[in-house]
C-alpha positions in Angstrom: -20.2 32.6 3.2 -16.7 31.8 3.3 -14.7 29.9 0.6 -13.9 26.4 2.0 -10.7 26.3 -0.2 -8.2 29.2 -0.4 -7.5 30.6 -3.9 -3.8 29.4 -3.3 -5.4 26.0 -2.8 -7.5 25.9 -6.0 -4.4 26.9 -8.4 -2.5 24.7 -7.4 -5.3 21.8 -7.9 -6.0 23.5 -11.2 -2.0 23.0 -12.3 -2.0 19.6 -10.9 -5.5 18.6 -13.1 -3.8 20.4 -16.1 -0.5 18.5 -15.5 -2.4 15.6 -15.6 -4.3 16.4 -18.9 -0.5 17.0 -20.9 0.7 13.5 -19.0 3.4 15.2 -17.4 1.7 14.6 -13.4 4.0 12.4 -11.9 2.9 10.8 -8.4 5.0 11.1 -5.5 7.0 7.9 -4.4 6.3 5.8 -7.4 6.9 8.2 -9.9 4.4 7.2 -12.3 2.5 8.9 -14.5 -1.0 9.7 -12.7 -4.0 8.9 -14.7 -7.2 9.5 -12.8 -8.7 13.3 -12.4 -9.7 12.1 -8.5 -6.2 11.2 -8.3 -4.6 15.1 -9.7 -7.0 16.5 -7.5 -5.9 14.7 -4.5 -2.2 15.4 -5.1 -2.9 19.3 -5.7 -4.5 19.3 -2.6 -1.8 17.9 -0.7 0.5 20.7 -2.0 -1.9 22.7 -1.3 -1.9 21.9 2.5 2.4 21.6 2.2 2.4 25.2 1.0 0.2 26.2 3.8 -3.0 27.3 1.9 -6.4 27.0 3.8 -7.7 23.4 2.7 -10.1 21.5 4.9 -8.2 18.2 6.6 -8.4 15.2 5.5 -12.0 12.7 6.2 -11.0 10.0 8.4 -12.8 7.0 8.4 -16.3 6.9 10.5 -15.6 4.3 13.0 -18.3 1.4 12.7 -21.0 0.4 15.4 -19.6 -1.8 17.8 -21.8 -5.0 15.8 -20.5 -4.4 12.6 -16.8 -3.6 14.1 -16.6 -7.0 15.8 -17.3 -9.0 13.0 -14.4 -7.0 10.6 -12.1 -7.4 13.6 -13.0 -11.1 14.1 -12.4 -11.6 10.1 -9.2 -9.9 10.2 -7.8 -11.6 13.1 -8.3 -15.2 11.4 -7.4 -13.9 7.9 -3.7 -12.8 9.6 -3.2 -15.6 11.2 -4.0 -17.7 7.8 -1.5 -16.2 6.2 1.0 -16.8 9.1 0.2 -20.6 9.2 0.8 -20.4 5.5 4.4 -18.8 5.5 5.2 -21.0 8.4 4.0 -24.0 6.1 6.1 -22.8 3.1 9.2 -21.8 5.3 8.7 -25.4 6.8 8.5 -27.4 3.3 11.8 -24.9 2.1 14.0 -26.4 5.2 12.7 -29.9 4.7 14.1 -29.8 0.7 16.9 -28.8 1.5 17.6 -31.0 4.2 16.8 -33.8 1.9 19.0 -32.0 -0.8 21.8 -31.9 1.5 21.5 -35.5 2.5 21.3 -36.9 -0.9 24.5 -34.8 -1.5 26.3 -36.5 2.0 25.0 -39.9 0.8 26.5 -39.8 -2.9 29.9 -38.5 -1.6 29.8 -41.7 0.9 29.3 -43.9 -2.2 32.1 -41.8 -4.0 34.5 -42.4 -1.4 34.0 -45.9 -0.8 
């Protein structure tokens, strides 16, 4: 039977697992110190697959029966537009302040002058 990881492929999850061990395993765009095995493992794989070493793809997602799918889709939908009609709320309240702000100013420079 054939190896379903290259050798290539299992040092360089084997540095990355030992890397993380010292606390020296830094992950990629955050640059913090990686703490979880699953997560050394994951990173060594991906340089792994960067250097070109034989490494099975990544698992996608299974896509969900069309039942299930509707009702995540449905959920998702109302939760995005929640959040919009709360910005929009916040954003509205923000210019309203201000406006009041600014024609409190206006009025107590009338008074000033006068």
């Amino acid at each position: 039977m054939a190896r379903k990881y290259s050798k290539k492929a299992a040092a360089k999850v084997e540095r990355a697992v030992k890397k993380t061990k010292a606390g020296t395993l830094k992950s990629g765009r955050s640059g913090k110190t990686v703490k979880s095995r699953k997560q050394a493992i994951a990173i060594g794989l991906s340089e792994a697959r960067a250097a070109g070493a034989k490494v099975p793809s990544k698992k996608t997602a299974k896509k969900a029966s069309k039942k299930s799918g509707a009702k995540t889709s449905k959920s998702k939908t109302s939760k995005a537009k929640k959040s919009k009609a709360k910005k929009s709320k916040a954003k509205t309240s923000k210019a309203k302040t201000s406006k009041a702000k600014t024609s409190k100013a206006k009025k107590s420079k009338a008074r000033a002058s006068k």
